[in-house]
N, C-alpha and C positions, 0 to 999 in steps of 0.2 A: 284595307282601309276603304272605307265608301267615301263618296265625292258630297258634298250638300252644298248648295248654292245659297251667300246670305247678301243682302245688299250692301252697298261701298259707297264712299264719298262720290260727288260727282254720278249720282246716280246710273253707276256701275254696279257689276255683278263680282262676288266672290267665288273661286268653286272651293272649299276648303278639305282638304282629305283626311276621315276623322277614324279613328276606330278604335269604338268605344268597351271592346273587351280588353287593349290594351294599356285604355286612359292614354289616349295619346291624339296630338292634333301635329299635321304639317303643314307648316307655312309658307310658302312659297314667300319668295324674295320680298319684304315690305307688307306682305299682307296681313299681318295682325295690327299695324298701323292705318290701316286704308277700310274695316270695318267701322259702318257706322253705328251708334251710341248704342240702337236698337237689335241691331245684329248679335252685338254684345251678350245683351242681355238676351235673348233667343238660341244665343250656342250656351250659355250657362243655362239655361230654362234645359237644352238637350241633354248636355252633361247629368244636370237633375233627374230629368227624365229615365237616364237610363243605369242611374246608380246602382239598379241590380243583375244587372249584367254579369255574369260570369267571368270573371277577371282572367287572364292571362299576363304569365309576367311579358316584360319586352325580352327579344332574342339578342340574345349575346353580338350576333355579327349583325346588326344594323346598317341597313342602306339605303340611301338619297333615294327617295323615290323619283327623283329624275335624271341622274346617270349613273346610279347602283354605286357610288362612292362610299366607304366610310362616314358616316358622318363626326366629327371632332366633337368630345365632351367641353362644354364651357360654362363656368360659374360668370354668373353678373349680378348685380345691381339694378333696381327697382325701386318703385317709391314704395311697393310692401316690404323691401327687405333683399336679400341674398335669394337669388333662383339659379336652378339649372338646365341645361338644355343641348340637343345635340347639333351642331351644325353640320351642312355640306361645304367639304373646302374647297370645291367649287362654285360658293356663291347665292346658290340653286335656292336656299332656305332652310328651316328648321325643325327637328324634332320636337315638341313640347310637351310634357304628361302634363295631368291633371290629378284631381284625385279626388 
């Protein structure tokens, strides 16, 4: 995963850890909520960006990139619909693909 820095509410900084041959973004604890509107649209401008990337699937044994836990599979609820996503049951944050 590479690290990309986008801005946040309260004119803060994000580091967001993205990698994009996996389709995959991790969010540390609150931070897909704490991107501003423009950030937004600048990490999907990236995703766009690099939709030819040579895909790799995700690795069967997945780990928290901040204390190598498991992350938990968990389905939710959104205003698009039913998503999925990996958590750390430590708190830490989350897996997310894209696609």
């Amino acid at each position: 995963m590479a690290s990309e820095a986008f801005a946040s509410h309260l004119n803060g900084r994000l580091d967001l850890d993205i990698c994009f041959p996996c389709n995959a973004i991790w969010f540390d604890y609150m931070e897909s909520t704490q991107l501003k509107p423009a950030s937004v649209i600048r990490l999907f401008r990236m995703i766009h960006e690099h939709r030819d990337v040579v895909r790799h699937p995700l690795a069967d044994q997945l780990r928290c990139v901040r204390c190598t836990s498991m992350p938990t599979p968990v389905q939710d609820i959104g205003r698009g619909g039913r998503f999925s996503y990996r958590r750390c049951p430590n708190g830490h944050g989350r897996l997310t693909t894209f696609f």
